[in-house]
C-alpha positions in Angstrom: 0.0 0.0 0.0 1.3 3.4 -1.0 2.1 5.7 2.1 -0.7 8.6 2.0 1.5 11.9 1.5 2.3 14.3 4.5 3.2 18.0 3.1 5.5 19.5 4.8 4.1 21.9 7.3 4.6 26.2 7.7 7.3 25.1 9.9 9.2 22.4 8.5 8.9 24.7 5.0 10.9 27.0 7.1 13.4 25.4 8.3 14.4 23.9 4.6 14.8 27.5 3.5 16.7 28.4 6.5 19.1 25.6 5.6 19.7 26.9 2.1 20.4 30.5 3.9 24.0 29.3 5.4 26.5 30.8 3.3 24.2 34.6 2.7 25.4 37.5 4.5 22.1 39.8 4.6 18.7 38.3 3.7 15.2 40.2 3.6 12.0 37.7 4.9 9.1 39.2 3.5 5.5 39.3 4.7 3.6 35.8 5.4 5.3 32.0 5.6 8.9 34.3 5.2 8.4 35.2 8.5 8.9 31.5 10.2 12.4 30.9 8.5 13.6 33.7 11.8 13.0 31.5 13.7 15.2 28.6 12.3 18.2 30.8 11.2 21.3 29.5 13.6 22.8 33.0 15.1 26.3 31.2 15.1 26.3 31.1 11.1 26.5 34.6 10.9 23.8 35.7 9.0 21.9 39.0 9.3 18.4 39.0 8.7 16.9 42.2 7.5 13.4 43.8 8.0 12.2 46.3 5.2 10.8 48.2 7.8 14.1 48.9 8.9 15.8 46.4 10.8 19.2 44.6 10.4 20.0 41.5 12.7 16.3 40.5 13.3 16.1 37.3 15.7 13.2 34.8 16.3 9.8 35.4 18.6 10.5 36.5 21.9 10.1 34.5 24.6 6.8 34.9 26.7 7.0 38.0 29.0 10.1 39.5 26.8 7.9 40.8 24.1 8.3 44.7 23.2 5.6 46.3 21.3 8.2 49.0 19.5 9.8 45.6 18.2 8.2 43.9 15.2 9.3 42.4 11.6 7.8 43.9 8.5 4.2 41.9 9.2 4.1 43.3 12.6 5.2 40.3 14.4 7.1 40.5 17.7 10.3 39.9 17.1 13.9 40.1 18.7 17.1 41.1 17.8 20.8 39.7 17.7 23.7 41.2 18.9 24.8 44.2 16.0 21.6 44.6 14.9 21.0 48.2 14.1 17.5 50.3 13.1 17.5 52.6 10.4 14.3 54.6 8.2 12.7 53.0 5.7 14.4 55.4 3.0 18.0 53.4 4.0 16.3 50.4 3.9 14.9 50.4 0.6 18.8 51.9 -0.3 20.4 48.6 0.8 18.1 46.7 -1.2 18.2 48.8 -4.6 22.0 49.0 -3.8 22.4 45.5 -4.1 23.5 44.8 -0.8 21.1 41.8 -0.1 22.2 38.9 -0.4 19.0 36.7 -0.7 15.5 37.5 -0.2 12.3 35.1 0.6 9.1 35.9 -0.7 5.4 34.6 -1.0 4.0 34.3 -4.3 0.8 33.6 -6.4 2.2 32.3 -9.2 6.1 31.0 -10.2 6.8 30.1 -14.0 9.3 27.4 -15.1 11.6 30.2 -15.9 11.7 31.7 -13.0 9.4 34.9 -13.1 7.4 35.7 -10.3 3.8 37.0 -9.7 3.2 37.8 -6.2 1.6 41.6 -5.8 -1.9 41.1 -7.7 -4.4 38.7 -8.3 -6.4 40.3 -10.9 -9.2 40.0 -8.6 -11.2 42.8 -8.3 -12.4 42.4 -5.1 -8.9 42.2 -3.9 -6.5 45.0 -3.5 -3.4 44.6 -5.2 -0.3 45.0 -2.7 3.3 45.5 -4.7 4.4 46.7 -1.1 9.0 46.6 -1.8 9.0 43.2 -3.5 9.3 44.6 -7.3 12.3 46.4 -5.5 13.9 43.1 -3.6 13.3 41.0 -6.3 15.3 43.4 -8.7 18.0 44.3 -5.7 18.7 40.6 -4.0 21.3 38.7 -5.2 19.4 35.7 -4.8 15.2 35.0 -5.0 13.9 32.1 -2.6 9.9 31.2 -3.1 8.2 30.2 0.1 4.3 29.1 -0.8 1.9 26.8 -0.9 1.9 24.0 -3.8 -1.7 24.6 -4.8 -4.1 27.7 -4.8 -7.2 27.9 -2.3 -8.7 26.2 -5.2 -6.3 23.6 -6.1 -4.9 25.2 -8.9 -1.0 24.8 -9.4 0.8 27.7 -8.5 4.5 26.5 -10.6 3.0 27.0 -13.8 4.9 26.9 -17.3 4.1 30.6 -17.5 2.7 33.1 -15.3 -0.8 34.1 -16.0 -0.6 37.0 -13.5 0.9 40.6 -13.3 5.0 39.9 -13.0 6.7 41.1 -10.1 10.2 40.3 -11.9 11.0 37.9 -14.8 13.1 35.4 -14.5 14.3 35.8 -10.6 13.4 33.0 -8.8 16.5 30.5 -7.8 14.7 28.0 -5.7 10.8 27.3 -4.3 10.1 25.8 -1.6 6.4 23.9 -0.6 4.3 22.2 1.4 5.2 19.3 -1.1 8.9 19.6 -2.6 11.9 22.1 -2.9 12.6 22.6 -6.4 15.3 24.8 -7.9 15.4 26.7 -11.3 18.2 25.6 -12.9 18.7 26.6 -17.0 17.8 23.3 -17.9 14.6 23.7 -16.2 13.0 22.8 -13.1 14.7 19.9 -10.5 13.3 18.4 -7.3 16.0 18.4 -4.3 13.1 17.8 -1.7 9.6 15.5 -1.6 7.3 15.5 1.2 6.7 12.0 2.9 4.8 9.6 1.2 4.7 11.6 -2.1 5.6 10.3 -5.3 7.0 11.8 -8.7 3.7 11.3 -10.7 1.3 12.4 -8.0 4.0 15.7 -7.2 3.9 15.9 -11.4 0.0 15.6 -11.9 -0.1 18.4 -9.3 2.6 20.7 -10.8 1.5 23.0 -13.6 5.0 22.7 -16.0 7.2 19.6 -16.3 9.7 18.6 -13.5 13.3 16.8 -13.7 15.1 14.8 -11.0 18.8 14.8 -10.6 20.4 11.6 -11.9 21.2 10.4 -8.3 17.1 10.9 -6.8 15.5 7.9 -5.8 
């Protein structure tokens, strides 16, 4: 009998991403699922995490009874800070990501095309607001563009697609995404599985994937 799969959960998502992180300097977590990978980061590799709203060396939750109000990520979470953190306006902010000075950011998204681009301010839906908020300017300032979503829409509609049926945020950006069901990287050959969630196999991850998929020669 084949194993019923078990997706990876908000948290386990997280801590794959913060895996990949070892190695990046300064990264930018955006809004959303982003937010969990702070609390996975290990302080001793020496990363800095950065907060748009203008915070360098953000930490994980606080601890209860250690919260501070005047302390939050850019979706108004409690946070902490690391030693050498530092607070700055959101004018020098912005300047260190259009500078180029971020290593790797992680972002939500909508939509994620076999090429790369990325779709992740608007759905087109009139009843929704679009929200661009800085990720036109992260994805065109990082260094390096990690996806952290859900496999399927609400509706169960794949959201890695061949190509983007939604408003770009940036073409051809995306390095690696990371699911409730696989980790797959962008490579120029197209896209490769590193990751499957328990119990899940190629065809089933396949038939629920919107563009074709490749596994390095040495995948089980």
């Amino acid at each position: 009998m084949t194993a019923k799969p078990q997706p990876f959960s908000a948290e386990q998502m997280a801590r794959l991403v913060a895996r990949d992180l070892h190695g990046k300097r300064y990264v930018n977590l955006g809004i959303g699922l982003p937010n969990l990978v702070a609390r996975y980061v290990d302080p001793k590799v020496g990363l800095m995490l950065h907060s748009e709203n203008g915070v360098l060396g953000l930490g994980g939750p606080p601890k209860p009874g250690e919260e501070n109000p005047d302390l939050i990520d850019a979706g108004k979470n409690l946070s902490t800070i690391v030693p050498g953190a530092c607070f700055f306006d959101q004018s020098q902010s912005f300047a260190m990501i259009r500078g180029g000075h971020v290593d790797a950011v992680v972002l939500g998204a909508f939509e994620v095309s076999a090429s790369g681009d990325l779709a992740n301010w608007s759905t087109e839906d009139p009843t929704v607001p679009p929200a661009v908020g800085g990720a036109m300017d992260l994805v065109a300032g990082a260094k390096a563009v990690l996806v952290m979503m859900k496999h399927e829409s609400p509706s169960g509609a794949p959201k890695i697609v061949e190509r983007c049926t939604l408003p770009l945020t940036g073409a051809g950006v995306v390095s690696t995404v990371y699911t409730d069901l696989a980790v797959i990287d962008i490579t120029p050959t197209g896209l490769m599985v590193r990751d499957m969630a328990p119990g899940l196999t190629r065809d089933e991850l396949q038939r629920r994937t919107g563009a074709r998929l490749g596994w390095p020669p040495a995948a089980g």
